[in-house]
N, C-alpha and C positions, 0 to 999 in steps of 0.2 A: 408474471415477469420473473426471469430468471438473473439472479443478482453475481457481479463478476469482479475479479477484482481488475481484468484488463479484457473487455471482450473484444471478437474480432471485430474488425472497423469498417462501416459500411461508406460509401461514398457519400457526400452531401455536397450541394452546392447551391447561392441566395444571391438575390440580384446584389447584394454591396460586398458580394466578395468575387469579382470577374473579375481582378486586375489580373494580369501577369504575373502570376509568382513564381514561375520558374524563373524568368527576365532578374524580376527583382534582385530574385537571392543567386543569381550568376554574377548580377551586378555591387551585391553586397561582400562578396567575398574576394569579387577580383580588384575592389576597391579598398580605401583607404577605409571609409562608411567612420568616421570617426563619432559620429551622433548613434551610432545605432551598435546594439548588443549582440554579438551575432555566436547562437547555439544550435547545439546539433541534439534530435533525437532519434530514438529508433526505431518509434513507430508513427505513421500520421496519426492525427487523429483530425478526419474528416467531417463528424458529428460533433460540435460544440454544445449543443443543447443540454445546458443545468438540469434538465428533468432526465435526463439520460443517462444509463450506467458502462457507457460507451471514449467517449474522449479520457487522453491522460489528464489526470489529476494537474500538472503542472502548468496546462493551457490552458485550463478552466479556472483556475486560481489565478489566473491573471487579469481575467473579466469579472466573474462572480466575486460576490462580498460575504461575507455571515455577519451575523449579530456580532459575534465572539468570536474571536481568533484564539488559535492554542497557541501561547505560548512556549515558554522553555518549561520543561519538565511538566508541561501538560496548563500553566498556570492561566485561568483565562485573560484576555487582553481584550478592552473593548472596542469592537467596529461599527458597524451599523447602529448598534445599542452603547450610547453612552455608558447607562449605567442600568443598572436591574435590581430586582430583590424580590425574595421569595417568601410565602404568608400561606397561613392555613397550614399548618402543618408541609410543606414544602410543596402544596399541591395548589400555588397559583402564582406565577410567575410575571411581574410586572416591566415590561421593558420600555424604556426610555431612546425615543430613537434619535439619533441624531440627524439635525435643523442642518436644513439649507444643502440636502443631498437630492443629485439628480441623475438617472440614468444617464449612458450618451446618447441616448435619443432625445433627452430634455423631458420626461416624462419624472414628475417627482415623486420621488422616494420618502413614503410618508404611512400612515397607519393603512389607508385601504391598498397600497400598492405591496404591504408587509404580508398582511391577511390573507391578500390574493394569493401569494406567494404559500405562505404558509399552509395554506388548505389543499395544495398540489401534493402534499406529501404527508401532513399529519392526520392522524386516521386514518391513513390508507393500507389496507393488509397489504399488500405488496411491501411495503415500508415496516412492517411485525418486525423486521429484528433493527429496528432505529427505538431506544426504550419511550424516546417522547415520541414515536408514532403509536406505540403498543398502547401507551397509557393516554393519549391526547381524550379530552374532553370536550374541549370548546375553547375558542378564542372569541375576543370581541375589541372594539377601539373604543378607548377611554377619551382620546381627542387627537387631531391630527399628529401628533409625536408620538403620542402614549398609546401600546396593547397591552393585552393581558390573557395569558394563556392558562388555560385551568385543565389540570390533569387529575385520572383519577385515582392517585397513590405518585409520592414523590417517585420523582425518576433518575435512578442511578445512571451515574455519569450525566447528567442532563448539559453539564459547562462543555464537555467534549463533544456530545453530538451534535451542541448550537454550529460547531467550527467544521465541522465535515464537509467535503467540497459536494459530492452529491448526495439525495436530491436537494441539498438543502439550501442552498445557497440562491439569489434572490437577484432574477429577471425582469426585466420589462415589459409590463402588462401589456402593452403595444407592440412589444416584439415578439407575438402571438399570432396567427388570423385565428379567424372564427372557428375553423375545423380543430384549432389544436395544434395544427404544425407551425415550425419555427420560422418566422419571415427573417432573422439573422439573430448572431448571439449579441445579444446588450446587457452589460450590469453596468453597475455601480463602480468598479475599476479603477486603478488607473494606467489600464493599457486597452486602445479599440482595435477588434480585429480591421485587418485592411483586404486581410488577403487569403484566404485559407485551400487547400488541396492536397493531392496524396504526397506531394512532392513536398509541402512545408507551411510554413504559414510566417504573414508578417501581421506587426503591429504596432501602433500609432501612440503616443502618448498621451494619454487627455488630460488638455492644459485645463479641462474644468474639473479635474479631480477634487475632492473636498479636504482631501489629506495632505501628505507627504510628496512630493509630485518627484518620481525620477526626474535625473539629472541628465538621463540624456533620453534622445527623440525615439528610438522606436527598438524594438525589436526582431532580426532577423530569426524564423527559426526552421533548419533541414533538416528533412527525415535523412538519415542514413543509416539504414539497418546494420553494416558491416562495421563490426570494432575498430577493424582495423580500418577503413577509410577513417573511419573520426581520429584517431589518433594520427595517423598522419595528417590529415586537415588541421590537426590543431599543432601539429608539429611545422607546419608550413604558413603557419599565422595566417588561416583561414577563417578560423574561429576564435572565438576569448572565452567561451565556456563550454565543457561537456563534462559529466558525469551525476551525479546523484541519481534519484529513481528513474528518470526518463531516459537516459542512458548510461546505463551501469560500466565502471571503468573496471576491471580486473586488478588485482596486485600488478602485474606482471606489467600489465597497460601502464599505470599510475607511474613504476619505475621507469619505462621505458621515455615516460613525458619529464621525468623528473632529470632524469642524467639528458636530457634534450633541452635544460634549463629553465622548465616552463613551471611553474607556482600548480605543487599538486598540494593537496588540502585532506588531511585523513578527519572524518569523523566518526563517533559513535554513533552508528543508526539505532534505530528502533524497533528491527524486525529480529524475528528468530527463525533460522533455518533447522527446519525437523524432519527425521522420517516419520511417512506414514504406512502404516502395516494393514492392510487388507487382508484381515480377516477371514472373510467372506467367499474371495477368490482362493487363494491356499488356505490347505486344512493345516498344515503345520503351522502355521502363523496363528490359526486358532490357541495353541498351546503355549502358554508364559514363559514358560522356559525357552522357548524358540525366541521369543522376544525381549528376555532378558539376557542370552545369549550374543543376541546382535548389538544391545545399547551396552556391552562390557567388551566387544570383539573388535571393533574399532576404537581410533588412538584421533581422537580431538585436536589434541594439539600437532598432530604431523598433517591433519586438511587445513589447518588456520595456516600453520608453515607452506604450502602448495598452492591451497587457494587465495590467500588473503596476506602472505609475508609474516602471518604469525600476528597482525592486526586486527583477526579476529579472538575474541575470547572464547572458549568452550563453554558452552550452554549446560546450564543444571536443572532450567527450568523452562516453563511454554515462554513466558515473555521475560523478556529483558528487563534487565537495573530502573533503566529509563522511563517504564513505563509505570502509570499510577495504576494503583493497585493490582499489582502483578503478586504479590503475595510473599512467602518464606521463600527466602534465599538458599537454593540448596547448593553443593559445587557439582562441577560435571563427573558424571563416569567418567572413569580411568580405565584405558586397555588392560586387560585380565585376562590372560589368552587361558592360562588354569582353569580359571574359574567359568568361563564362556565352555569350554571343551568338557567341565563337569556337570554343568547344566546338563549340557543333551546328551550325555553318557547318561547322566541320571534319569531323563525324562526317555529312554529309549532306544534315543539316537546314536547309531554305533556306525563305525567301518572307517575305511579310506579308500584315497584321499576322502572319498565324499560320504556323510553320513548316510544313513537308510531306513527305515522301520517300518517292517510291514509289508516289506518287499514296495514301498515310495520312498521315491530319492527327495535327501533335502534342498532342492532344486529351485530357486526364486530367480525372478526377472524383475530388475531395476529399474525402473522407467525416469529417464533424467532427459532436459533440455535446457542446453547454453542458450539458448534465444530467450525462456522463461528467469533461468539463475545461471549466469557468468561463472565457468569451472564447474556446472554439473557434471560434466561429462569425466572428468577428472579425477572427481570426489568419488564415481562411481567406479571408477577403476582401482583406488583407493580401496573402496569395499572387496570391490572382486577379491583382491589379492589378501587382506586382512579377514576377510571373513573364510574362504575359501584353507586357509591356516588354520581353522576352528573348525574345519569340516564341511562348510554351507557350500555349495557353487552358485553364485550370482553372474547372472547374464544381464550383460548391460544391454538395456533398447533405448537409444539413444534419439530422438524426435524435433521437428522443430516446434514452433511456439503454435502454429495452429492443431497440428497435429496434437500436441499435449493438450488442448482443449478440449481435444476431440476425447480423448482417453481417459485422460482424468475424470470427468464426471459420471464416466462409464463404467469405472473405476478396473478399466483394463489393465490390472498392474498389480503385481503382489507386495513391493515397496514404492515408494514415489518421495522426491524431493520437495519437500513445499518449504513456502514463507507464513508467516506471520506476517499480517495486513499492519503493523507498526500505527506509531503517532499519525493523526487524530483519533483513529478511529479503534486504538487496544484500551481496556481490555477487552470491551464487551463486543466488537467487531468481530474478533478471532473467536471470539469463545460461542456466539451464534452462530458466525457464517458457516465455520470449519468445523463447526461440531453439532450444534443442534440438528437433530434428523429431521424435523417437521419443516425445515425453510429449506427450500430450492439453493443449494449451493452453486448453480450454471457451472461455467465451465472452471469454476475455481477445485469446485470438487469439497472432500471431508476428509481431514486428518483422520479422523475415527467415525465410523458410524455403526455404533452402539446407543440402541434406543436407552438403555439402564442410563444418561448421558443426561436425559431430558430434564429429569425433575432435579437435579443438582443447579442445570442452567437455569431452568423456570425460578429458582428460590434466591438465585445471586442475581437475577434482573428484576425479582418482584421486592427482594429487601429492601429495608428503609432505614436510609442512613448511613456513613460511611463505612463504620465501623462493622454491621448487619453485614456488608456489602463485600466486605474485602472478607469477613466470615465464613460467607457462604460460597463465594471466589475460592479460599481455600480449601471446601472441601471438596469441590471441583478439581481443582487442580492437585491436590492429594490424590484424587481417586485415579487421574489419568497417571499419574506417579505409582501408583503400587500398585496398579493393573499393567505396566508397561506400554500401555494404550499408543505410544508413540514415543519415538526418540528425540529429545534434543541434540541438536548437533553443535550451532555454533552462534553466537549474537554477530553479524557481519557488520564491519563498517562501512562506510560510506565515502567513495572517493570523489573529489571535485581536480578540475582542474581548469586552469585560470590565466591569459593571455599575460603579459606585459602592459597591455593596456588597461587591466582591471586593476582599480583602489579600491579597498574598502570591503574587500569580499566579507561577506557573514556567512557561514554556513545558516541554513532557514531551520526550526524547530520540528521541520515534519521532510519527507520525501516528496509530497506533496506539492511543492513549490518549488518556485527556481529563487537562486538567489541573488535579486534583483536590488532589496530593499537597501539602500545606503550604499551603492554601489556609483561608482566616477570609473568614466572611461576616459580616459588621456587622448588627447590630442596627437 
């Protein structure tokens, strides 16, 4: 299996999901729908299946449960597991589950439906870079509430990976057939799918939730890939939510909804936008100086200014303020057009406009996609024009969202634009997926792929204990720091935006989710 952070979306369809939902959501939007939350995304996601690395995070988190929810700043918060505690040297883990929970199939949620669950993903190499699949040993039921999962060496970050929406998150053993394929998605929730297709999907409340039960009945939710029909949709009071990770708002969007009177909502996200330098492809990028060159030749705070209204901060390091154990705080490079232009004068690189050595031009292609990150295309023009002052010529190839799939893991591209996979799943999500060379990156691809990489990660996933851990984190992240292995760019916010009719909005602690929780629709 190849692991993604959005892959393309195949079709699915299960006998409990034939309503109409085109019907629906024509009839949800040209109504009043005062019971129902009506969101736009931008891409379907037609495979709901929790074992799948396929549906978006935010439709999946509306059905599925984890033991543990992330909290704010990573802190855990208990779901499924009341309570837990760890023995043996941090290498047996006892969870406590919580009484009187049932699938909406009615199938109870109890130690052998836990088990079940848990053995679809723990110990399974395809699952190597989840640290409690790497290290899982054994689980077993202490009594219908009560497991106990025994690993073989404590597992860094173990509170974060409980909270990951795939694979880990916990179906109905009934909503299985015998082959393995899905007869419909069922969790523990408190939203049931109704409706699901490429066009959108609805969703039901479950009045037998165990928890907190929304305040209002259902959720509408349409794909619309184009920004701009959403902002107009939501400018026409067709929606009451659009933005965070499943439909990314631009600066430019955000303003445009804000002087339109409509409740936009900035927050700090959790990801880091970086370049990544392929090596491999161009020989000049082989050479430090080229890559030191480019993280001092561009000016940070004129793309936060462009892209983000200057609401983004300039990035110093791989992950963000926000996230736990992200390591020494460094500040960002500062445009140095000198010092960029003495680099490659020293390392060879002479001439104009465009540098040369060797009789080869300093010649790179920028691979960016607005479908993948809102303003790539932008940011990349940005470079042209900044870097291109410093001697480089950058050509922009400009792609949609599938195409960049296609490319990226191919790594047809001498620069590329990527993210940082943020809260739940930093730090140890980014620092496997995007950088270890031994795990199948799919079509997310590798910030860097230098095998010298491995044994730095292998030592900050095998340490024990926090302090070991954030240790060895940092020599990690020192090394991709004085190799120039990759540029930080910018920590992005996160824009919401929010009808008249919402009370109560929270921004959610991860991109992962919509933010549903504590939320009153008016009348």
């Amino acid at each position: 299996m190849t692991l993604t952070r959005r892959n393309i979306l195949t079709s699915f369809a299960t006998a409990p999901l034939l309503l109409g939902l085109d019907g629906l959501i024509r009839s949800a939007m040209a109504d009043n729908h005062t019971g129902t939350l009506r969101v736009a995304v931008a891409k379907a996601s037609t495979n709901l299946d929790a074992r799948d690395y396929v549906a978006q995070f935010q439709l999946q988190d509306l059905i599925y449960e984890p033991l543990i929810r992330y909290g704010e700043r990573g802190a855990p918060v208990p779901c499924l597991a009341e309570s837990w505690s760890l023995s043996d040297n941090d290498t047996r883990l006892t969870l406590n589950l919580r009484k009187n929970v049932s699938f909406t199939d009615g199938h109870p949620f109890d130690a052998d439906s836990a088990i079940w669950n848990l053995k679809l993903w723990m110990g399974v190499a395809d699952n190597s870079w989840i640290n409690a699949s790497k290290f899982f040993s054994g689980v077993q039921k202490i009594d219908e509430h009560t497991i106990e999962i025994k690993f073989t060496q404590p597992v860094p970050g173990l509170m974060y990976e409980l909270s990951y929406v795939r694979p880990v998150r916990f179906l109905s053993p009934i909503s299985v057939n015998e082959d393995g394929t899905l007869k419909a998605p069922v969790g523990t929730g408190p939203w049931i799918v109704q409706a699901n297709s490429t066009s959108g999907s609805s969703f039901i409340r479950n009045d037998k939730y165990w928890g907190d039960k929304p305040s209002f009945s259902g959720i509408e939710i349409t794909v619309m890939p184009d920004s701009r029909s959403r902002v107009d949709a939501m400018r026409s009071d067709e929606l009451d939510i659009v933005g965070g990770g499943a439909a990314a708002l631009t600066s430019q969007e955000a303003d445009t909804l804000r002087r339109a009177g409509i409740n936009v909502i900035t927050a700090q996200g959790s990801m880091t936008m970086v370049l990544s330098f392929n090596t491999q492809r161009n020989p000049a990028l082989a050479e430090k100086a080229v890559r030191q060159a480019i993280d001092v030749g561009y000016d940070r705070t004129a793309v936060s200014a462009v892209l983000f209204n200057g609401d983004a901060a300039p990035a110093g390091d791989l992950l963000g303020p926000t996230v736990p154990l992200s390591g020494t705080r460094h500040d960002a490079p500062v445009r140095d057009v000198e010092q960029a232009k003495q680099l490659l004068e020293n390392a060879g690189w002479t001439g104009a406009p465009y540098r040369s050595k060797s009789g080869k031009n300093l010649s790179l292609e920028l691979l960016v996609s607005d479908d993948f990150i809102a303003g790539s295309k932008v940011f990349g023009e940005i470079l042209q024009q900044q870097l291109g002052e410093i001697g480089i010529n950058v050509t922009v190839h400009s792609v949609d969202h599938a195409s960049r799939h296609s490319e990226i893991p191919k790594r047809e591209y001498d620069i590329a634009i990527f993210q940082t996979y943020g809260a739940p799943y930093d730090p140890f999500g980014s620092v496997t997926l995007l950088f270890l060379s031994t795990i199948e990156g799919g079509s997310d691809g590798k910030v860097a792929l230098d095998p010298s990489l491995d044994p730095l990660i292998a030592a900050a996933t095998e340490a024990v204990g926090v302090e070991a851990q954030l240790a060895a984190l940092q020599v990690f992240y020192d090394k991709l720091r004085e190799d120039v292995l990759y540029s930080p760019v910018l920590y992005p916010p996160t824009y919401w935006a929010a009808s008249s009719r919402v009370e109560g909005f929270n921004v959610p602690p991860t991109d992962t989710e919509f933010p549903y929780r504590g939320m009153v629709l008016k009348s």
